[in-house]
N, C-alpha and C positions, 0 to 999 in steps of 0.2 A: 514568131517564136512561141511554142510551149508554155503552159503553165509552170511554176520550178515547184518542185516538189516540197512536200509540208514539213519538213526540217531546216533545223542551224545546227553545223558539224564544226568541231575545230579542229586545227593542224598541224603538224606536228612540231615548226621550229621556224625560226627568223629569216626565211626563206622559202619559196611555194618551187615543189619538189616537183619534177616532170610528172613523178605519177599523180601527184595532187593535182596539179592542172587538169591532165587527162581526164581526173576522174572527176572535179569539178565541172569542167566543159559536158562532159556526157551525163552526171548524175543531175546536176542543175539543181542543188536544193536551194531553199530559200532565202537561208543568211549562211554567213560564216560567223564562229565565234571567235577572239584572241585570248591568251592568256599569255602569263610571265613567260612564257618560252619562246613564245613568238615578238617580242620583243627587245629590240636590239636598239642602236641609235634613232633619234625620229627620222635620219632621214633612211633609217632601213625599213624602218615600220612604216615609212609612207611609200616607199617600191613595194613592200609586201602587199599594201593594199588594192593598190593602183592594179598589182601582177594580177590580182583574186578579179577584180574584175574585166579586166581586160580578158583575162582568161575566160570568164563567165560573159561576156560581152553584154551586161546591162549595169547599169546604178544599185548593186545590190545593197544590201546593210548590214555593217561589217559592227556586229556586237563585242562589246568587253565588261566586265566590272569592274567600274571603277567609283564603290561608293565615296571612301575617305579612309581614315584609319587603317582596320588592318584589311580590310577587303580593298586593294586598290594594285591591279595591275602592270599601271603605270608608274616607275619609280625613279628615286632619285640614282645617277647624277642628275640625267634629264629632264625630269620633271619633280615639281615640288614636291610636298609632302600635304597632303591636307585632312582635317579634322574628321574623327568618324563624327558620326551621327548624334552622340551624345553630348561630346563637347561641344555643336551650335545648340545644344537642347538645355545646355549648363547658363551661356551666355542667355538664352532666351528667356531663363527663369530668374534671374536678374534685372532682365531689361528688352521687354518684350519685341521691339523694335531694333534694338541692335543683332537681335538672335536672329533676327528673320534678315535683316539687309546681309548678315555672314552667311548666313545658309544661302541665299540668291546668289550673291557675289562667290562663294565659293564651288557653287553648282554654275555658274557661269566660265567660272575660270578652267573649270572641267572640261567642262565644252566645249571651249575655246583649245585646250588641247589636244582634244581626241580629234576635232573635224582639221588642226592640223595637220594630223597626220594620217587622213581619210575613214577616220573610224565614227559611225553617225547614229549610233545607238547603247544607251549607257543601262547597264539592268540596274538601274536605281529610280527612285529612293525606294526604301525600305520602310514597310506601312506597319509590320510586326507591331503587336503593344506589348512589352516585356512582361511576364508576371512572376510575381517571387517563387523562388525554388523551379523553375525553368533552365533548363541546359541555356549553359551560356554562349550557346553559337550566333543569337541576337544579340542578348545585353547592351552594348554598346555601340550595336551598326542602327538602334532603335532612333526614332529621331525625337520622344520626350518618351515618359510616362503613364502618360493620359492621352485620350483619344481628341482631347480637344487641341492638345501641345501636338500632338502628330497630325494630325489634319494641319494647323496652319506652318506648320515645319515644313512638311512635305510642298505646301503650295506654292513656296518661297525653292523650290528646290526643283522642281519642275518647271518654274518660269525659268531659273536657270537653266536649264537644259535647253527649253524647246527654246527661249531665244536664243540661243548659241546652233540651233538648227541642231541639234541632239535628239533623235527618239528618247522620251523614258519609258524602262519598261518596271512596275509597282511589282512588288515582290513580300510576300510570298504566300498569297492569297490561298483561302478565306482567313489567311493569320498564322504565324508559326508562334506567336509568343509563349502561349501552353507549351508546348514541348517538351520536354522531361528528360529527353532523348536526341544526339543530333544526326537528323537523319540521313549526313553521307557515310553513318556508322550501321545505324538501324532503322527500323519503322517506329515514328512515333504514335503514341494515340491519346488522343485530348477526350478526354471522358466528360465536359463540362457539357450542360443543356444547353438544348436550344434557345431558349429564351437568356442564357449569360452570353453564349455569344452574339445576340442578335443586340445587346445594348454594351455590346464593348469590343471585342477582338474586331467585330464583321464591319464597326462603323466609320474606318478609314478608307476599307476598301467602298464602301458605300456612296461615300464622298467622293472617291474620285471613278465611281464607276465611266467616268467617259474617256478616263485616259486613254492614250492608244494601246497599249499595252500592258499584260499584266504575269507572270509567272506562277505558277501554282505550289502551292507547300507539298511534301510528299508527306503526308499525314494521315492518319485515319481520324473521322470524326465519328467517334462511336455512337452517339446519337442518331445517326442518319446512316453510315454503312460499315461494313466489315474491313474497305478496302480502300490503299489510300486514293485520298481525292484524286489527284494525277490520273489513273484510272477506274476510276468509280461514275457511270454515267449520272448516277441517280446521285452523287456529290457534286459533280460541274452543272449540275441541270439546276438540282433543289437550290444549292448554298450558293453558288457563284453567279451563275446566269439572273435566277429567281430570287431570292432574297438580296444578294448584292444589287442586284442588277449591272450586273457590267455585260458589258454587248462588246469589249471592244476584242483584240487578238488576245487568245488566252494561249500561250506555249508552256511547257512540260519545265520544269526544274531539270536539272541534270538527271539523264536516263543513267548513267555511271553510277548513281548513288544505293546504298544497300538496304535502304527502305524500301526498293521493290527488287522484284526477285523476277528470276525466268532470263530467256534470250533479249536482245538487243534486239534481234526481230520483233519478238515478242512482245515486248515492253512499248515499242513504237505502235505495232498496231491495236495493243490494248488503249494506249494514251489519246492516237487519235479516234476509235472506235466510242470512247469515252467521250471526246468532244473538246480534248484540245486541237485546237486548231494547228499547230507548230510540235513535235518531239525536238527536243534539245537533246545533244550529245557531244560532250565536252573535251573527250580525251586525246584527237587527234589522232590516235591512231586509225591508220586506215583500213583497215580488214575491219575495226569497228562502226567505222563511216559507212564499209559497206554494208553491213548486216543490218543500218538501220536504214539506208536507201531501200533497201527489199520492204522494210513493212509500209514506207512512206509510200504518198499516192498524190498525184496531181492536185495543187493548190485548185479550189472552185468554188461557186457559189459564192454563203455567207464567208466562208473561210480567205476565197480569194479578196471579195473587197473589203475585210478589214486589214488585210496584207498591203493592199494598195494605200490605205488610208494609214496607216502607222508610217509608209514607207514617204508620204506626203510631208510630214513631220517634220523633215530631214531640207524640205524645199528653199525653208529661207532663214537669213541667220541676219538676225540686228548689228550694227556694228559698234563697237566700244573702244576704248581705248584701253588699253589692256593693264598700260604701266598704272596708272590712277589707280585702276581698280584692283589691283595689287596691293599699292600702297591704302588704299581704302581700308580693303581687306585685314592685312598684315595689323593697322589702326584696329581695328574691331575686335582682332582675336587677342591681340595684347589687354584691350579692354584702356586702351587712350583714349585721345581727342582725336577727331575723323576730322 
């Protein structure tokens, strides 16, 4: 079989449409994404998934978000409701230990619902460090205030995942909390030096530069280029790669959003020219799936085995008892006896 090419597209609705098939079978990119429209009872959304690969005829990695609060595409009747980021970061600053067993247990219990219903990769956690007077499209998906509170937030958040056999993918590197601006409206630009972000924004991502995966901010970092990271070689190479150091899959933030400009062709072949390994394209519509399959190119090389190795992530899942850790849970965010 072929390399699958260096995109994640998503689809149009709670059901995979003849021509989506087709064009998935023949286009072969390398994830699919979901959202709330693709979303129907579990057990619709677990024929959907099943369809995607079966169609695709390999194990591929059917991405969604679903951090907590208001970022979460999985909703009730079906599925719970669970805390953004800030409310385990509330708990945490209370009672250091109960903040981090809710964030585990509640990134567990995620996990345990998406690979229900064959979904094996969650674009969380969120590594952002909020700063005042910042657009509030972070604020509260943040997981503390300080770099030190999100470091171990985050690590208690990611063991939930990966034991539940969840990719995580860290978001939204080298940092969006600067932002002024939220960039599915505009481009932002973070005007701070180099030396403020290298002892604050840059040292969550730092921390976990070996994660498997990680999404890029669409930002400009005026210190270092004109253009946003997403596609700026000289901003994945300096800040991400090099001062981060993260080595692991770096994919595009949503190619849809209006902080970059030009064609969908366009966009894709500047993102991965640039050095993301993955373009993301989120709208489902397909005339737009296909104008970013023209810019995309055979997964290879570094690109292909850190593709291999995020997709490895997915291999083995702990077992628990689910009801406990509900009730555990439910105990912890009330702030009772466990």
């Amino acid at each position: 079989m072929s390399a699958p090419l260096s995109c994640i597209i998503g689809l149009s609705g709670k059901r995979l449409k003849k021509t989506e098939s087709v064009f998935l079978r023949d286009a072969n990119p390398w994830g699919v994404i979901l959202f709330a429209r693709n979303v129907g009872a579990p057990d619709e959304l677990k024929k959907l998934t099943s369809d995607i690969r079966d169609t695709m005829g390999r194990d591929t990695l059917i991405f969604v978000d679903q951090e907590g609060g208001r970022v979460q595409r999985l909703r009730a009747p079906h599925w719970r409701a669970y805390p953004s980021g800030d409310a385990y970061a509330w708990i945490y600053r209370q009672d250091r230990e109960r903040g981090l067993r809710a964030c585990y247990l509640g990134h567990r219990l995620i996990a345990d619902d998406l690979r229900a219903v064959g979904i094996t990769s969650d674009c969380a956690p969120v590594l952002d460090l909020p700063q005042p007077g910042a657009d509030p499209i972070i604020s509260d998906r943040a997981l503390g205030n300080t770099v030190d509170d999100i470091i171990d937030m985050a690590h208690a958040a990611m063991s939930g995942l990966m034991m539940g056999g969840v990719a995580p993918v860290v978001k939204h590197i080298p940092g969006h909390g600067r932002a002024t601006v939220d960039s599915h409206k505009s481009l932002p630009k973070i005007d701070a030096d180099r030396e403020t972000l290298e002892s604050s924004d840059f040292l969550p991502f730092r921390r976990f530069s070996d994660a498997p995966m990680a999404m890029t901010a669409h930002a400009v970092y005026t210190h270092n280029s004109r253009s946003a990271v997403t596609v700026s070689r000289k901003s994945l190479t300096e800040l991400i790669r090099a001062a981060i150091g993260f080595d692991g899959l770096l994919m595009s933030d949503d190619l849809d959003m209006r902080a970059l400009s030009g064609s969908l062709t366009r966009k894709t072949e500047r993102a991965l020219n640039a050095g993301c390994d993955i373009a993301l394209q989120c709208s489902g519509n397909l005339a737009d799936s296909v104008h970013v399959i023209k810019g995309s190119r055979a997964l290879s090389g570094r690109s292909l085995a850190r593709a291999q190795i995020a997709e490895n992530c997915t291999d083995t899942v702990d077992w628990f008892d689910r009801k406990v850790a509900e009730a555990e849970f439910d105990a912890l965010m009330a702030g009772g006896s466990v």
